[in-house]
C-alpha positions as a Markdown table, in Angstrom:
| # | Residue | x | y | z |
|---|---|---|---|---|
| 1 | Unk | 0.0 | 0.0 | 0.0 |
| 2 | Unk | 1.5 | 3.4 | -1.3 |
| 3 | Unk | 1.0 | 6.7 | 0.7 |
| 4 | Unk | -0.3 | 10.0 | -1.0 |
| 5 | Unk | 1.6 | 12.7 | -0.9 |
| 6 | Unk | 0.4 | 16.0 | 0.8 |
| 7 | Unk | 0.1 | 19.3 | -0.3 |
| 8 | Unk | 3.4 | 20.0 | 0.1 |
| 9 | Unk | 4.8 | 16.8 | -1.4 |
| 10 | Unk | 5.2 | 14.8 | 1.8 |
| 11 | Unk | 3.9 | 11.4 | 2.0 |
| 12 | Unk | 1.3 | 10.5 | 4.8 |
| 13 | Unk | 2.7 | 7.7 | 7.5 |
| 14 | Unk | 0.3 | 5.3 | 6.7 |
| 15 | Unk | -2.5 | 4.2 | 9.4 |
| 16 | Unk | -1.6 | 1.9 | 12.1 |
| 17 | Unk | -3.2 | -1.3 | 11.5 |
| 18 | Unk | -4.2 | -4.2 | 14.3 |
| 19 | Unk | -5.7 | -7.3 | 14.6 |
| 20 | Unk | -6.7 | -10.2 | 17.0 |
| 21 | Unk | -6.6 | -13.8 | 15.6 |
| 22 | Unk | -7.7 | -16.9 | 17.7 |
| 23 | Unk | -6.9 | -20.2 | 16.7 |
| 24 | Unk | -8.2 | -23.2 | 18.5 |
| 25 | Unk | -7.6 | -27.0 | 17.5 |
| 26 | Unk | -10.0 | -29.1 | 19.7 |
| 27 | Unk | -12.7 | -29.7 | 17.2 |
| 28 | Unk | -13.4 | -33.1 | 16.4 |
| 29 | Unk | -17.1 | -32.8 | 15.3 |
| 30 | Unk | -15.3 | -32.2 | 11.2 |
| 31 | Unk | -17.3 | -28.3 | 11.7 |
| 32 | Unk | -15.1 | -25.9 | 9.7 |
| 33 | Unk | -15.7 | -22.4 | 11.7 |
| 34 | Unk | -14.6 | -19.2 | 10.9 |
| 35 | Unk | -15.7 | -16.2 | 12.8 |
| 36 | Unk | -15.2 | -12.5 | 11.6 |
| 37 | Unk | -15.0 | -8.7 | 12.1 |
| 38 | Unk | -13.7 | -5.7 | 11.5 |
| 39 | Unk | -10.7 | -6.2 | 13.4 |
| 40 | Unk | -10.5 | -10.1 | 14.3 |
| 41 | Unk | -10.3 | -13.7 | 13.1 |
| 42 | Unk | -11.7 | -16.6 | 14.8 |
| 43 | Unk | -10.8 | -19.9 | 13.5 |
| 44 | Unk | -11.1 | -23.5 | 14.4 |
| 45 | Unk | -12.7 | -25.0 | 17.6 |
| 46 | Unk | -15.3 | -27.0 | 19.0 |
| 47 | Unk | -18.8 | -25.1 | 19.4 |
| 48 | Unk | -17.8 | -24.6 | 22.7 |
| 49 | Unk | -14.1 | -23.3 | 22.3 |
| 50 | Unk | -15.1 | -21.2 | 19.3 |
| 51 | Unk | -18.6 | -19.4 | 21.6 |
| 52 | Unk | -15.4 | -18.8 | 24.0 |
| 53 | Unk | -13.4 | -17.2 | 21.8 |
| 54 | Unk | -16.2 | -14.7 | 20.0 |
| 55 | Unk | -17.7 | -13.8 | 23.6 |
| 56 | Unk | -14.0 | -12.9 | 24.6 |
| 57 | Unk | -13.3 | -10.8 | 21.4 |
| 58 | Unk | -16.7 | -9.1 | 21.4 |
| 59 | Unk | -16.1 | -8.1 | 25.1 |
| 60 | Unk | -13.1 | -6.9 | 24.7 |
| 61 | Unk | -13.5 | -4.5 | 21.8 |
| 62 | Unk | -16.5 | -3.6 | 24.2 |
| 63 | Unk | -13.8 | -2.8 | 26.8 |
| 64 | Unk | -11.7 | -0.8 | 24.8 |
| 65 | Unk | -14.9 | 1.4 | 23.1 |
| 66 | Unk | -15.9 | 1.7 | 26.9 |
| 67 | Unk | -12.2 | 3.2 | 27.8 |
| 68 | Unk | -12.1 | 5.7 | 24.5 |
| 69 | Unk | -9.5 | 3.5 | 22.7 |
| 70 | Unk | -8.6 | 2.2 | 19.7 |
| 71 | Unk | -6.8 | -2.0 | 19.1 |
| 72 | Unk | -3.6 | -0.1 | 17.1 |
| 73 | Unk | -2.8 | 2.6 | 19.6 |
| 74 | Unk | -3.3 | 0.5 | 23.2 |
| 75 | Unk | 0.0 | -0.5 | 24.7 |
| 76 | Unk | 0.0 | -4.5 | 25.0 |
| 77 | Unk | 0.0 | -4.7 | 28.7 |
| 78 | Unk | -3.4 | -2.9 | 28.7 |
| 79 | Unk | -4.6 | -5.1 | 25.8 |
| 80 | Unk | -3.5 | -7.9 | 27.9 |
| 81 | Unk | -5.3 | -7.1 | 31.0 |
| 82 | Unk | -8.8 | -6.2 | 28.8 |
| 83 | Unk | -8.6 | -9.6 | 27.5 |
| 84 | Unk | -7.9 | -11.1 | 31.1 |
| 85 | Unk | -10.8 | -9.6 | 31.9 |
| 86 | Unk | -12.9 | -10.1 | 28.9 |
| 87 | Unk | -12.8 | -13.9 | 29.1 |
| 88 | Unk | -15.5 | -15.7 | 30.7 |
| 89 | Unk | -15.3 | -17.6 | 33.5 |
C-alpha cells in the first residue's frame, strides 16, 4: 500500500493497523468455523471453544470502546489485562 503525498509533497505515515486472531484445534465434530469482524479472526474449535473465543473478542472491543480507545494505539500490557478480563469464566 503506497501513501499520497500532501500538499506540500510529503507522504502520509500510513494508518496503524491491528488485529486479533484466535486459533483453536480441539474440534473433532469435522465443523469448519470461521468467525469474523472488522478487526479479528476466529478460527477453528469446538462449538464450545469457538462461543469462548467470540464472547472474549466481542467483550473486549466492548472494553476498549468503553475506555475511548482504539486495538492499534493500546500499549499490550493494557490489551492484555482487557482480555484477562474479557474472558468468561
Amino acid at each position: 500500500m503506497s501513501s499520497k503525498p500532501t500538499k506540500r509533497g510529503r507522504k502520509r505515515q500510513p494508518k496503524p493497523k491491528a488485529g486479533l486472531l484466535g486459533l483453536a484445534f480441539d474440534n473433532d465434530d469435522g465443523h469448519k468455523r470461521i468467525t469474523s469482524g472488522e478487526q479479528f479472526l476466529l478460527v477453528g474449535g469446538s462449538q464450545e471453544k469457538h462461543e469462548f473465543m467470540t464472547e472474549t473478542v466481542l467483550k473486549t472491543f466492548e472494553e476498549l470502546k468503553r475506555r475511548a480507545k482504539r486495538l492499534e494505539t493500546v500499549e499490550p500490557t493494557e490489551l492484555a489485562e482487557i482480555l484477562h478480563k474479557s474472558t468468561p469464566r
